[in-house]
C-alpha positions in Angstrom: 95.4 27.1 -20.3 94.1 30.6 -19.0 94.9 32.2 -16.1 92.0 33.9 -14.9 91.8 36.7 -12.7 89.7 36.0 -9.2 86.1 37.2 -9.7 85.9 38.9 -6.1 89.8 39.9 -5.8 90.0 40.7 -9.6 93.4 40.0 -8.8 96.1 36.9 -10.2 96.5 34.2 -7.7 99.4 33.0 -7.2 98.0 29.6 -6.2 95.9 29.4 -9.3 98.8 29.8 -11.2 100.3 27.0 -9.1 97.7 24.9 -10.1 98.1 25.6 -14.0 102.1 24.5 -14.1 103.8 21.4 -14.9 107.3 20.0 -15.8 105.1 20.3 -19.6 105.1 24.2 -19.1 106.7 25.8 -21.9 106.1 29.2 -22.0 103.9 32.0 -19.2 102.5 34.9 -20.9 101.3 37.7 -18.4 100.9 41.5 -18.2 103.1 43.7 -15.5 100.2 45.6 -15.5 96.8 45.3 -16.5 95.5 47.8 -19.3 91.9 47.3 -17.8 92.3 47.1 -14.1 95.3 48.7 -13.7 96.6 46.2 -11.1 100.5 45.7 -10.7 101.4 42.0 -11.0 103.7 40.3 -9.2 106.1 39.1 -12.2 108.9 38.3 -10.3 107.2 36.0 -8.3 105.9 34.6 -11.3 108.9 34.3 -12.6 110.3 32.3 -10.0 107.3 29.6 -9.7 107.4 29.3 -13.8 111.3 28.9 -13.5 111.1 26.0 -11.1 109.1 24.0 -13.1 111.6 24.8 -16.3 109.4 27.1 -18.6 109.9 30.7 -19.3 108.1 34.1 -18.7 107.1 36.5 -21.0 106.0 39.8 -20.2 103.7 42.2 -21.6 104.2 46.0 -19.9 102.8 48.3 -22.4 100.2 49.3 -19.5 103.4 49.9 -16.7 106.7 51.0 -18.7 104.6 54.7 -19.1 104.1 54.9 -14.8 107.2 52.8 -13.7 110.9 52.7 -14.8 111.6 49.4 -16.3 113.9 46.5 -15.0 113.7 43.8 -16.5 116.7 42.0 -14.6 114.5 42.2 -11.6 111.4 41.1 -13.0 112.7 37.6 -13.8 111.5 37.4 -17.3 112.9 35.7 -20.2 111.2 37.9 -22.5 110.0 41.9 -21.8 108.2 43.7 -23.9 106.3 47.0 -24.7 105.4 49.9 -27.0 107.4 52.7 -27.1 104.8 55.0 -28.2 103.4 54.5 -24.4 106.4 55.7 -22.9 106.2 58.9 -24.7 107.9 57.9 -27.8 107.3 57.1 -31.6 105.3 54.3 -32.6 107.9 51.5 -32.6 108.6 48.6 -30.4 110.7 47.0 -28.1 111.5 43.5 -27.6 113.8 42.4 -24.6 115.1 38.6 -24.2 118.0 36.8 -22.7 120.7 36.6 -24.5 121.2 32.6 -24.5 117.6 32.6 -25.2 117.6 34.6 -28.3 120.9 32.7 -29.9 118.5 29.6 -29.3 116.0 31.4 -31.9 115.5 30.4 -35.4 116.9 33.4 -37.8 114.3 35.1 -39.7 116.3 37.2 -41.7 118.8 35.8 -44.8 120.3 31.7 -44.6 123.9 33.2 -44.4 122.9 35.4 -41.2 124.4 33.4 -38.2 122.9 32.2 -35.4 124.8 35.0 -33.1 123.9 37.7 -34.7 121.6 39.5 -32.9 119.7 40.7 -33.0 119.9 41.2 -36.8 119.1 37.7 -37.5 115.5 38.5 -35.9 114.7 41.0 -38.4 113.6 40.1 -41.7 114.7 43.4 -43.6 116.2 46.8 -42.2 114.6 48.9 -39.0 113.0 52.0 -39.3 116.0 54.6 -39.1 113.8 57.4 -38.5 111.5 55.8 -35.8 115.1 54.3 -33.9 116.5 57.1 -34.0 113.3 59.2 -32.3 113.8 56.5 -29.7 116.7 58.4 -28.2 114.8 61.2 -27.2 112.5 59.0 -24.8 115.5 58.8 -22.6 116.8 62.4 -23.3 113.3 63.6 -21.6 113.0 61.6 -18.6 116.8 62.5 -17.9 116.0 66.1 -18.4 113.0 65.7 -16.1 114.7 64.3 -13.5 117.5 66.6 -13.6 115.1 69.6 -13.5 113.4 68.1 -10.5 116.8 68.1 -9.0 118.4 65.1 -9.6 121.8 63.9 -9.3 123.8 61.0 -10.6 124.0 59.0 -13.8 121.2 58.6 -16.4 119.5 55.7 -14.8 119.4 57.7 -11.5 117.8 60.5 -13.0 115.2 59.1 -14.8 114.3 56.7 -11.8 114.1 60.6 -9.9 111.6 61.1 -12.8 109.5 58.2 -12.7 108.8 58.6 -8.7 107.9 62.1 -9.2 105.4 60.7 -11.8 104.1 58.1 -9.6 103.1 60.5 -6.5 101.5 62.6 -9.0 100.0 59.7 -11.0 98.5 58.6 -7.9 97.2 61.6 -6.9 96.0 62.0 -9.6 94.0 58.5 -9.8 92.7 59.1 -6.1 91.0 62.8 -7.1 89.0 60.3 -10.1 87.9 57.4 -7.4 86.8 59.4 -4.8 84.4 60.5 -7.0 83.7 57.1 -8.5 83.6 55.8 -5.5 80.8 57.9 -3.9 78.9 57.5 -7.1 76.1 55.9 -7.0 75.5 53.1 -10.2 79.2 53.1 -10.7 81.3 49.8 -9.9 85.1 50.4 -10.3 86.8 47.8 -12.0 89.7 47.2 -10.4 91.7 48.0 -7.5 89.1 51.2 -5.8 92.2 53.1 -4.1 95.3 54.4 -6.0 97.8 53.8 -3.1 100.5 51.1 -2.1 101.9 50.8 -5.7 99.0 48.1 -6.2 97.7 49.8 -9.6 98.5 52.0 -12.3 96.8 55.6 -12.8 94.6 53.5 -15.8 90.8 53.4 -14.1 88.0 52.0 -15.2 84.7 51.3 -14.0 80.8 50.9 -15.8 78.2 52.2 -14.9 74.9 49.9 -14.0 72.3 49.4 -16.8 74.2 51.5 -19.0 76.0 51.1 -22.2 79.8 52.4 -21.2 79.7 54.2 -25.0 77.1 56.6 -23.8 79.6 57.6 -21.4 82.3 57.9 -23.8 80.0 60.2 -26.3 79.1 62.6 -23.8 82.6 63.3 -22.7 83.8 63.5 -26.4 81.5 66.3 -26.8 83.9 68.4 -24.4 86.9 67.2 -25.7 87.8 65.0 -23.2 89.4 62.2 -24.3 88.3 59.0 -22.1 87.7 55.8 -24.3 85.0 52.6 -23.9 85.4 48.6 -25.1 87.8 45.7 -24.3 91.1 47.5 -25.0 92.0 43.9 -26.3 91.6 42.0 -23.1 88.3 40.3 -24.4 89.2 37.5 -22.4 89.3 39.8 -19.6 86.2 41.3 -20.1 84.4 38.2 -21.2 85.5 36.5 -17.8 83.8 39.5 -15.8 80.4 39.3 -17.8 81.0 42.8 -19.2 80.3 42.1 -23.1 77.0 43.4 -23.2 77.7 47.1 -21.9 80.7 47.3 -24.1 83.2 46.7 -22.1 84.3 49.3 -19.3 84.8 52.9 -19.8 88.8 53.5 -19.7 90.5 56.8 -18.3 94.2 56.8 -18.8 96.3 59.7 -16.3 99.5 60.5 -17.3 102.0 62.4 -15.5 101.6 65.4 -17.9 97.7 66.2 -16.8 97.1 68.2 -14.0 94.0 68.3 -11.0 92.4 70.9 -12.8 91.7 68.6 -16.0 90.4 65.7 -13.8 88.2 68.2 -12.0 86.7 69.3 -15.1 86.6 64.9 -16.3 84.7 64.5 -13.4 82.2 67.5 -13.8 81.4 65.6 -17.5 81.0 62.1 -16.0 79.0 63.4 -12.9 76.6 64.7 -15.9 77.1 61.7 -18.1 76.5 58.9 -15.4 73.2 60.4 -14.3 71.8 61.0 -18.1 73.1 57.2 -18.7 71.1 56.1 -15.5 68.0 58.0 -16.2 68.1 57.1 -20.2 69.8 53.9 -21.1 67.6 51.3 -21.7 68.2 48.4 -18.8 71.2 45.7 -19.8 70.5 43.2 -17.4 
């Protein structure tokens, strides 16, 4: 069973999701964050609703863990997980679960590895030393950021410090992009059209009518601007908005290291770009 997201709202509802559980529920599988829209789910909500009817919650967040700091004792989930690459890392993962849950696990490594040893028994030969080890530095930087933006306090403190300075920024960031997209004519946002509230992440995309959202994508590449076009892996998504034929949405990603000045000179590209897509591309429909 799917979960789609409402065609109008391009939101999850909540009572759609009602309407999908059962005492035969097993397992939910959702995103904190959409890597398309950008929206911010309600996961511990979720959680709740797929807890009452005895099933568990899984969480993807490798589209919130880079613009929020992660708990996953308050999102309810049994299982959390994202890429540290995404939160400024190297390319490894991370795989959060309950403990009672994860004893329950079958053992992929060796027949002599017990049942409570995790999480070794979950790994079928040894981790990457030198990738684990980078992993340290992840929480070295956002500590150091928030203690340079004066913060105070133990580690967690000051990398929560860190992660709200992002988000006003972030934000700020995301609003400079949809004004413009949102006085553009032929443009349709996909997703959430104002970056306030917490409702989304600074990932926005939108497509542009009658033209292929690749166009978009080569123009900007020509100025070094590094913007990206497809499904991003939510073909399901993307399939359920009708957006197959232009290629899927054109996807910017802000982060909290780029700065007004690079989304002026985005948005001076895609101002050319959308009008030579409009006037050229051949009609979709």
């Amino acid at each position: 069973l799917f979960w789609n997201v409402n065609p109008e709202t391009l939101e999850l509802d909540l009572a759609d999701l009602q309407g999908l559980l059962s005492p035969r529920t097993i397992w939910v599988a959702m995103t904190h964050a959409s890597n398309v829209l950008g929206t911010v789910n309600p996961v511990a909500e979720v959680a709740k609703r797929v807890h009452a009817v005895g099933a568990r919650l899984c969480v993807d967040a490798v589209a919130y863990a880079p613009h929020r700091l992660v708990d996953v004792q308050a999102s309810g989930a049994d299982v959390y997980v994202f890429s540290f690459y995404k939160v400024f890392g190297p390319h490894y993962a991370v795989l959060w679960g309950r403990r009672e849950l994860l004893l329950q696990l079958a053992s992929l490594n060796h027949y002599f590895i017990t049942p409570q040893t995790i999480p070794y028994k979950l790994q079928p030969g040894n981790v990457n030393y030198e990738l684990s080890y980078g992993c340290i530095g992840i929480s070295d930087y956002l500590e150091a950021v928030g203690s340079g933006l004066g913060a105070q306090g133990d580690a967690r403190s000051r990398m929560q410090y860190a992660f709200d300075a992002f988000e006003r920024h972030e934000d700020a960031l995301a609003e400079q992009l949809l004004t413009f997209l949102r006085g553009k004519a032929g443009v349709r946002i996909i997703g959430h059209s104002y970056a306030r509230d917490g409702l989304r992440m600074p990932t926005v995309s939108f497509v542009v009518r009658g033209a292929a959202s690749e166009a978009i994508v080569l123009h900007t590449d020509r100025f070094g601007i590094g913007i990206r076009f497809g499904d991003f892996y939510a073909k399901r998504l993307i399939e359920a908005l009708g957006l197959q034929a232009q290629g899927g949405v054109v996807r910017v990603s802000v982060a909290h290291y780029n700065t007004p000045d690079e989304i002026s000179r985005l948005i001076t590209q895609l101002d050319a770009a959308i009008d030579a897509a409009i006037d050229t591309m051949p009609s979709l429909a």
